[in-house]
N, C-alpha and C positions, 0 to 999 in steps of 0.2 A: 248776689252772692250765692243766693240754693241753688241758681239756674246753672250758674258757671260748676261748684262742689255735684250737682245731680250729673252733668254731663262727662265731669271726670270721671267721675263711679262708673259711670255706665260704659267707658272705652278704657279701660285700668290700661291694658297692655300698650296702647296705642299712644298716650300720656307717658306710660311709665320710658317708651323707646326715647322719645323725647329728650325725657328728664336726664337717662341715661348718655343719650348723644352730649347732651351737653356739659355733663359732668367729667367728661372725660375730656370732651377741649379745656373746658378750666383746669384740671388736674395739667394736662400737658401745656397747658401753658403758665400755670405758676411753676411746673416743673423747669421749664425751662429760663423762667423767669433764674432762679436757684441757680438754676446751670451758670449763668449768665455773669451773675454777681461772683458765685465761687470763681470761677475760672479768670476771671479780671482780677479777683482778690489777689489770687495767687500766683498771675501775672507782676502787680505791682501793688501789693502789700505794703511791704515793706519797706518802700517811698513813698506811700500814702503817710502812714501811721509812724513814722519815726519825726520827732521834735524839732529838726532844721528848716524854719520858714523857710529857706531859700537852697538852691542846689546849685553847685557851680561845676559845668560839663564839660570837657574838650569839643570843639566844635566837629573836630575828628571821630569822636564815639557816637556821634547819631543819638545821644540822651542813651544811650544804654552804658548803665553804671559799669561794667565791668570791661567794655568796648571804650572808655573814656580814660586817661592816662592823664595828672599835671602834673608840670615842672615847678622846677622851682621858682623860675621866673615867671612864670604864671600866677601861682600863689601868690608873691611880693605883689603885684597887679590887683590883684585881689582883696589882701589885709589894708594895701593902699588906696581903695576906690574911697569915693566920701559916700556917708552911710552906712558902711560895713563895721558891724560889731565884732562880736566874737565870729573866730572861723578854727573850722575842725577837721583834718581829714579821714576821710573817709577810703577803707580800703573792701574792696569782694570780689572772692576768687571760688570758684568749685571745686568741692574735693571727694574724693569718697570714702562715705562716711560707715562705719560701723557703730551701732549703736548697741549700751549692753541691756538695752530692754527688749531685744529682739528674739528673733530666733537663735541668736549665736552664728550665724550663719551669711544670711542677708544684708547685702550692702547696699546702700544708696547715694547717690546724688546729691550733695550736703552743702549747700551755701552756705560760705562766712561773711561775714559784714562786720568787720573792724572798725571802733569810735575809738575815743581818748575818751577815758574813764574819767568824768567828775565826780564831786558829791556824792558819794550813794549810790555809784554808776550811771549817775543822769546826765552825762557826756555831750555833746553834739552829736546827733544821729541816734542818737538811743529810743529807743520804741515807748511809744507813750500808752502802749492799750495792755499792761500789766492786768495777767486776772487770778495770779497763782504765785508763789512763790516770790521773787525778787530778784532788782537787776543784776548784773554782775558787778562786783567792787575791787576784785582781781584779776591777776591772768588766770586762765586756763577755766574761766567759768563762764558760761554763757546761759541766755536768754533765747528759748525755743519758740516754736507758732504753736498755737494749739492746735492746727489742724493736723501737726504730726507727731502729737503726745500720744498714736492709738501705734504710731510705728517703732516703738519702744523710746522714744527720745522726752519721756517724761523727768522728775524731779527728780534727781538722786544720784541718775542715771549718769552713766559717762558716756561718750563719742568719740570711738577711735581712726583718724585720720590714715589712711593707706594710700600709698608706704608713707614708711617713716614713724608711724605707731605713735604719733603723738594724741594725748585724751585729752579730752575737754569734760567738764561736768556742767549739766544742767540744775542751775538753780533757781528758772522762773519760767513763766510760761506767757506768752503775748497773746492777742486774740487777731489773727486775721495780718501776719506780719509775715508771707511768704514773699519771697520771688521767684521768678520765673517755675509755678509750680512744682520745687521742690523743699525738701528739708531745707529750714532757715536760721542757723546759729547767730545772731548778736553776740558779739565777744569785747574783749577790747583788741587798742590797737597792735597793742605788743603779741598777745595771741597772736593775731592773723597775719602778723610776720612771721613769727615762728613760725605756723604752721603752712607759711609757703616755702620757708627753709628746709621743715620736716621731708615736703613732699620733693623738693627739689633743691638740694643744700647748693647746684652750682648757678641759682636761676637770681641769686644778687639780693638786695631788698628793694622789693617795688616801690614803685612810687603810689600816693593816691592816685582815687580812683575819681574821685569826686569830692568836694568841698563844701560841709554843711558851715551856711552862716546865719548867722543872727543878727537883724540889722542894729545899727546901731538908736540909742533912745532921739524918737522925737522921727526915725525912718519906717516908714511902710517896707513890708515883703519887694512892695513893685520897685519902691525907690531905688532900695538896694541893687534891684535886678537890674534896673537901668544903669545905675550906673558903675555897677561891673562890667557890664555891657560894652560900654562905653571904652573901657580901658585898652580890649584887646579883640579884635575881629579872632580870636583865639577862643574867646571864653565863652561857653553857653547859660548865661543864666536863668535858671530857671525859677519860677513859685514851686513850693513844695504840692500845691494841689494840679499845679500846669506839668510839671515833671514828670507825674503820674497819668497824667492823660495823654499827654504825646508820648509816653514809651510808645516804642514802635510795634504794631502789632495790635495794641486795645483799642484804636479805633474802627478797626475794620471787625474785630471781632462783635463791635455793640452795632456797627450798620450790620452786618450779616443776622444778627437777633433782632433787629429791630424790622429785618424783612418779614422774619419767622412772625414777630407779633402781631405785625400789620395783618398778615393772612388771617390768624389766628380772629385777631378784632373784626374780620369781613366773615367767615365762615361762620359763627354763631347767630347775628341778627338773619343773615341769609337764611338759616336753615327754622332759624323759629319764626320770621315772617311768611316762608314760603310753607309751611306746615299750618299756619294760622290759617293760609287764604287758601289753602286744601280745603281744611276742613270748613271753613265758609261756603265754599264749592257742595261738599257733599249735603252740607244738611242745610241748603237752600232754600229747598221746599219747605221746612217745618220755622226756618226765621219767616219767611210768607207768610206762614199762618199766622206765629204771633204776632206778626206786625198787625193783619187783620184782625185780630182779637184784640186789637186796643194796645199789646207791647209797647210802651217807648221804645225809640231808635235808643236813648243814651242808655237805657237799663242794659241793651241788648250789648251796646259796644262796651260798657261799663264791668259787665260779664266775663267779655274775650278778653280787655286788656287782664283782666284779673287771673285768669287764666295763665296770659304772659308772665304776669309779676309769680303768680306760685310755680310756675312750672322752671323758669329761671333761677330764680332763688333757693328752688330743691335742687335744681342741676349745680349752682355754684356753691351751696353748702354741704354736699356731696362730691364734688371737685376739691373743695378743700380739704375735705374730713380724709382726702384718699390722699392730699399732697402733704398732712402734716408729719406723718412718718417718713414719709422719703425724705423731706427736708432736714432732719434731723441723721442722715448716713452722709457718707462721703465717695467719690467715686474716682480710686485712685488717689490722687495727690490734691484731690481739689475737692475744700469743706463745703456742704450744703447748709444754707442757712435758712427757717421760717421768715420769711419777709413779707412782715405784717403790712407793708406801704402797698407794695403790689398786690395781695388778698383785695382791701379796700379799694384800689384804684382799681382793678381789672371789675372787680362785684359792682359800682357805678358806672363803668362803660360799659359791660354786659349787657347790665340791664335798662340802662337805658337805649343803649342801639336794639335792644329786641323788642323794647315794647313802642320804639318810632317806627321798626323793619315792619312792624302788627299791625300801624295804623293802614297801610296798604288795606289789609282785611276788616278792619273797621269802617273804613270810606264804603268799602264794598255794602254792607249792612246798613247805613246811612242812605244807599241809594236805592230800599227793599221799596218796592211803592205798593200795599197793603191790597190796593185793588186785584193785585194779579192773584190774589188767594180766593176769588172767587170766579177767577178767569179759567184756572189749571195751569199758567205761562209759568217760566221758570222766570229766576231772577234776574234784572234787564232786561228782560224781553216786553213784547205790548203785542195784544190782539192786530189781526189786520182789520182794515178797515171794513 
């Protein structure tokens, strides 16, 4: 341990580029970690975290809610399948939204999501990740995301639909309940007819969009799915967790991140085993000597790995210490969150690929053969005969 602490003191800058290189992959890669999750979040939020185990799609809409149309003979299909409990339709449409916590000014991009109000507002489709306020129990009130309570759409606040000037009032606030990275209103169903009448008095009343069911007691999510399934080469059913992973779009979005982190995971061990067997290289001559002075080989490798574990350890808690404030902003329409799973998971692969990438430079030091410190040879080398 003095040998490994004596030779950091003695190269500060040479350690410290190190420690900084690597603090700065682990920042940008939890950073993107955040990116990753926000951006899916707010993809598909909001058929993540709303109540209906199961979702029922026009086969025609490709799982995208708003791209999906049923009839009515489709639904009879449906409340008819065996296993099918309760069933609720589901309506969402984009409007634009004026909010009065804003600038007065600034309009955006505003999805509704239409349920049938039960109990308390806990409907079919109703958002289950409540962290402020409460559902809605009427028309004309609605349940926000918190990732867009900073764009004036908090508690109190109304939301005016143009044209047509129809308002809504925010009465609760969800955690992580966007789609398609915009403003996300929960209403009820009667809302978000009106407010397609608002916007368009001669556009009829829509049909669902999709159908939240609840399978019946004594059925599984799957059963149910199956045997919707079954009724009509029409119907797509989906799992509430399957529906959110096949929207179109999030899968390619986590292989495109999942390239980034691969790189990410090869660049760090690379860069601290090849800086290990540097500097194995430079001060050759002087592990020589110790070896000849009686050194253990294990003290000497015992040393460098410890080296790796401090030098890594400062890079990924320093990496972290720079990614906990970014994770807490947002960029655009999409929340950043601290994701303590990835900290942990990436600080264990780190560090362990960089103190196996070391063993390379360790093996090197293992092969020091003592004699040569009284030859003048460098390291691997042998007198000639």
């Amino acid at each position: 341990m003095f040998l490994a602490f004596k030779e950091m003191a003695r190269a500060k800058v040479r350690f410290a580029l190190l420690i900084a290189a690597i603090a700065l992959l682990v920042f940008l890669i939890l950073f993107q970690q955040s990116l990753q999750n926000g951006l899916i979040t707010g993809v598909i939020g909001a058929i993540r975290d709303q109540n209906a185990p199961v979702l029922v799609y026009s086969v025609d809409g490709q799982r995208v809610v708003q791209g999906s149309v049923i009839t009515p003979p489709m639904e009879e299909q449906v409340r008819a399948a065996p296993g099918v409990g309760e069933v609720g339709p589901i309506g969402q449409g984009t409007f634009t939204g004026l909010p009065s916590g804003g600038d007065g000014e600034e309009t955006f991009d505003t999805t509704l999501i239409g349920y049938e109000l039960g109990p308390d507002g806990n409907g079919i489709g109703a958002p289950e990740t409540i962290v402020d306020g409460r559902l809605p129990t009427a028309d004309d009130e609605a349940v926000v995301s918190d990732a867009n309570v900073r764009l004036g759409y908090g508690i109190g606040e109304t939301v005016t639909l143009l044209p047509g000037g129809k308002t809504i009032e925010v009465v609760g606030v969800a955690r992580d309940v966007q789609l398609n990275v915009s403003p996300t209103l929960f209403v009820s169903y009667e809302t978000y007819l009106d407010a397609v009448t608002s916007v368009n008095p001669d556009a009829g009343e829509p049909l669902p969009n999709v159908l939240g069911v609840i399978p019946a007691d004594g059925f599984t999510p799957e059963d149910a799915v199956a045997s919707i399934n079954e009724q009509s080469l029409e119907l797509d059913a989906l799992t509430r967790e399957d529906a959110a992973a096949e929207t179109p779009g999030v899968a390619e979005v986590q292989q495109s991140f999942n390239i980034i982190f691969l790189l990410y995971g090869l660049v760090v061990p690379c860069v601290t085993g090849l800086f290990f067997l540097i500097v194995t290289f430079q001060k050759a001559n002087s592990l020589t000597l110790l070896r000849a002075i009686g050194a253990p080989a294990g003290r000497l490798v015992s040393s460098l790995l410890l080296q790796v574990v401090v030098i890594v350890g400062a890079g990924l808690l320093i990496g972290t210490l720079l990614y906990l404030p970014v994770s807490q902003q947002a960029l655009g329409g999409i929340a950043l969150r601290f994701e303590t799973c990835a900290v942990v998971f990436w600080s264990v692969l780190l560090l362990t690929l960089g103190v196996l990438s070391s063993l390379v430079a360790a093996r090197r030091v293992l092969r020091i053969d003592p004699i040569e410190a009284t030859t003048g040879q460098g390291v691997g080398t042998r007198n000639s005969p």
